[in-house]
C-alpha positions as protocol buffer text, in pm:
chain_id: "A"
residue {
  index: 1
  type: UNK
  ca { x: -2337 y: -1273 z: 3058 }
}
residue {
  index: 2
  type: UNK
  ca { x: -2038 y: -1469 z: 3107 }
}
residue {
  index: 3
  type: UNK
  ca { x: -1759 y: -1467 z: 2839 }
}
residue {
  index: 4
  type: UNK
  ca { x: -1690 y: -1857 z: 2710 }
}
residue {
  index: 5
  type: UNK
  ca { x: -1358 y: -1905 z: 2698 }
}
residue {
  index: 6
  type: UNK
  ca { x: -1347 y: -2123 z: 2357 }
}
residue {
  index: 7
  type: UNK
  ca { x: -1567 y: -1842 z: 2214 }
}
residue {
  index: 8
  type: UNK
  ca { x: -1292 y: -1577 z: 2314 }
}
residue {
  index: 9
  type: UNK
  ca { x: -1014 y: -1824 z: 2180 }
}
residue {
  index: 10
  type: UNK
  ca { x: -1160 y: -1892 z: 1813 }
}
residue {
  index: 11
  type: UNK
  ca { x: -1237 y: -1478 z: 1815 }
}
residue {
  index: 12
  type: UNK
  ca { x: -907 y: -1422 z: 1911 }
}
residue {
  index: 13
  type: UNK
  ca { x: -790 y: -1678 z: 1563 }
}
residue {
  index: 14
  type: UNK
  ca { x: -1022 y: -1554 z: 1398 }
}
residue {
  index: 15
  type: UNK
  ca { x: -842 y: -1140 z: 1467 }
}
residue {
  index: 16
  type: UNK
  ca { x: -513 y: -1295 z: 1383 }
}
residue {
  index: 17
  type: UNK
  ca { x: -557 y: -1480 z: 1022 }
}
residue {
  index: 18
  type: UNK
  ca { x: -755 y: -1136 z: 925 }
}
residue {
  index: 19
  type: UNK
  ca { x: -443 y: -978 z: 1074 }
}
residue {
  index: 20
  type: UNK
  ca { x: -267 y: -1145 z: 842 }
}
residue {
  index: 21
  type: UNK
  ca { x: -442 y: -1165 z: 535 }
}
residue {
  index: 22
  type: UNK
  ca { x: -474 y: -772 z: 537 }
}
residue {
  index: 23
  type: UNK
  ca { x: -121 y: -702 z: 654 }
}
residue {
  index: 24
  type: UNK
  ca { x: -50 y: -825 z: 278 }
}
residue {
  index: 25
  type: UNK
  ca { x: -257 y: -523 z: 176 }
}
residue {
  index: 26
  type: UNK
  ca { x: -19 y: -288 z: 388 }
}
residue {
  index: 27
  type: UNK
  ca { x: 284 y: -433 z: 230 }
}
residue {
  index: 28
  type: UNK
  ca { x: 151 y: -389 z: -100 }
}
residue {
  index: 29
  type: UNK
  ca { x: 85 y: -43 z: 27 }
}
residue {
  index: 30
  type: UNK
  ca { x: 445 y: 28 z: 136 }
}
residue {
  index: 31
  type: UNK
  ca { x: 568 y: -132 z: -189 }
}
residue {
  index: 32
  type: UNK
  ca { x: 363 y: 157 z: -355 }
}
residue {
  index: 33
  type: UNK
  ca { x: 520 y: 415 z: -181 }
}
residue {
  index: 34
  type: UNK
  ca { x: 852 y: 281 z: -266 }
}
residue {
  index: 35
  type: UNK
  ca { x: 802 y: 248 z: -588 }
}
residue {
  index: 36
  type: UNK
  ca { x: 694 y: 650 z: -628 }
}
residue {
  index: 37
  type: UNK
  ca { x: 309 y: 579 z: -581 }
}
residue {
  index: 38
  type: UNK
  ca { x: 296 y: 788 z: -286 }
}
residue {
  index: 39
  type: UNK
  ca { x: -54 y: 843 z: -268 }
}
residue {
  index: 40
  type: UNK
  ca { x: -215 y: 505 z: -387 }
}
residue {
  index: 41
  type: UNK
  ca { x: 19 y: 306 z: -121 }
}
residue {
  index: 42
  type: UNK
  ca { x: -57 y: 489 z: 196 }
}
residue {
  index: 43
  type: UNK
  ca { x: -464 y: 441 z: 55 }
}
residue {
  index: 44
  type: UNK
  ca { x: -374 y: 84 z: 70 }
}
residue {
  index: 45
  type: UNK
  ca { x: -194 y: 150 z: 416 }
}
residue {
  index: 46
  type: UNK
  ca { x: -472 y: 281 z: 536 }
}
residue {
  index: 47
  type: UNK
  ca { x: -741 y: 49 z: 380 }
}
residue {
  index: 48
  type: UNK
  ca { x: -586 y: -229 z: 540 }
}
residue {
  index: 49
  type: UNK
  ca { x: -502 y: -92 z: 878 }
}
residue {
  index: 50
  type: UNK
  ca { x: -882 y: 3 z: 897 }
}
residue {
  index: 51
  type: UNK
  ca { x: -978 y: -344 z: 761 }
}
residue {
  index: 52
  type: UNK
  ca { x: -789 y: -521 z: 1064 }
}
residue {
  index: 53
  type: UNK
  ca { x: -943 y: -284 z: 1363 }
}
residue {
  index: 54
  type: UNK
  ca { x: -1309 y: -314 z: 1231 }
}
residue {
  index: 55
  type: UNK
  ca { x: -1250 y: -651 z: 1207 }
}
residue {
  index: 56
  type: UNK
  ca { x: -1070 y: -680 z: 1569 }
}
residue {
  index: 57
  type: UNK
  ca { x: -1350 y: -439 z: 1745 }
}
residue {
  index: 58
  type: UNK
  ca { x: -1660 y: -668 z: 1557 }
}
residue {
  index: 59
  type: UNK
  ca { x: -1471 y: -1005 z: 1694 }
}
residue {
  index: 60
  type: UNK
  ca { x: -1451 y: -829 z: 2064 }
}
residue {
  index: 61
  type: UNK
  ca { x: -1819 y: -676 z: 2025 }
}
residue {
  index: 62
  type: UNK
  ca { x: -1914 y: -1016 z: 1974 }
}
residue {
  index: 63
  type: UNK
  ca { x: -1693 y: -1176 z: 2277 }
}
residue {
  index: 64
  type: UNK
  ca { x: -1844 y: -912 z: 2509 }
}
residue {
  index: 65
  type: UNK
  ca { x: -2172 y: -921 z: 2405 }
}
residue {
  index: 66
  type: UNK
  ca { x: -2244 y: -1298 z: 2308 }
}
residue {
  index: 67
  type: UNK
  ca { x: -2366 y: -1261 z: 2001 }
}
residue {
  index: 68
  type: UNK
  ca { x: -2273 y: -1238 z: 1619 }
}
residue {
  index: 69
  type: UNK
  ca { x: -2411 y: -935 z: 1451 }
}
residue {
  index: 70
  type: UNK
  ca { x: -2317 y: -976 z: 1124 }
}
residue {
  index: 71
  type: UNK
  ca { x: -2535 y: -1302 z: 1179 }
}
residue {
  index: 72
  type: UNK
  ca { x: -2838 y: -1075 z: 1243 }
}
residue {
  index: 73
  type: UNK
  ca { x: -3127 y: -1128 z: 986 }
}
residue {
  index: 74
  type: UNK
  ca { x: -3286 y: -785 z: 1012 }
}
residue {
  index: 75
  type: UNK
  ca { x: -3538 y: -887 z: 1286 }
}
């Protein structure tokens, strides 16, 4: 299956805004750790580094593959 180029451009948007909108979850984490909440901010590190690579390997799964799986209706 060939790879559609707009596809692969809006996937490619689509990695970056959830890029940003969880990198405000590591600030918050790093603000954490700064503030003495050593623990609870590299959790929120964490969280949100994990957040943005599931979310970058599901958008490439679906550029590869053609298809959205998270559109999937259980069939």
């Amino acid at each position: 299956m060939a790879i559609n180029p707009k596809d692969a451009v809006d996937s490619v948007k689509d990695i970056a805004q959830n890029a940003i909108g969880k990198s405000g979850e590591i600030v918050e984490g790093a603000a954490d750790v700064l503030k003495g909440d050593v623990s609870g901010g590299v959790g929120g590190i964490i969280k949100g580094a994990t957040d943005i690579a599931t979310g970058s390997v599901e958008k490439a799964k679906e550029i590869l593959t053609g298809r959205d799986d998270s559109a999937d209706d259980g069939e």
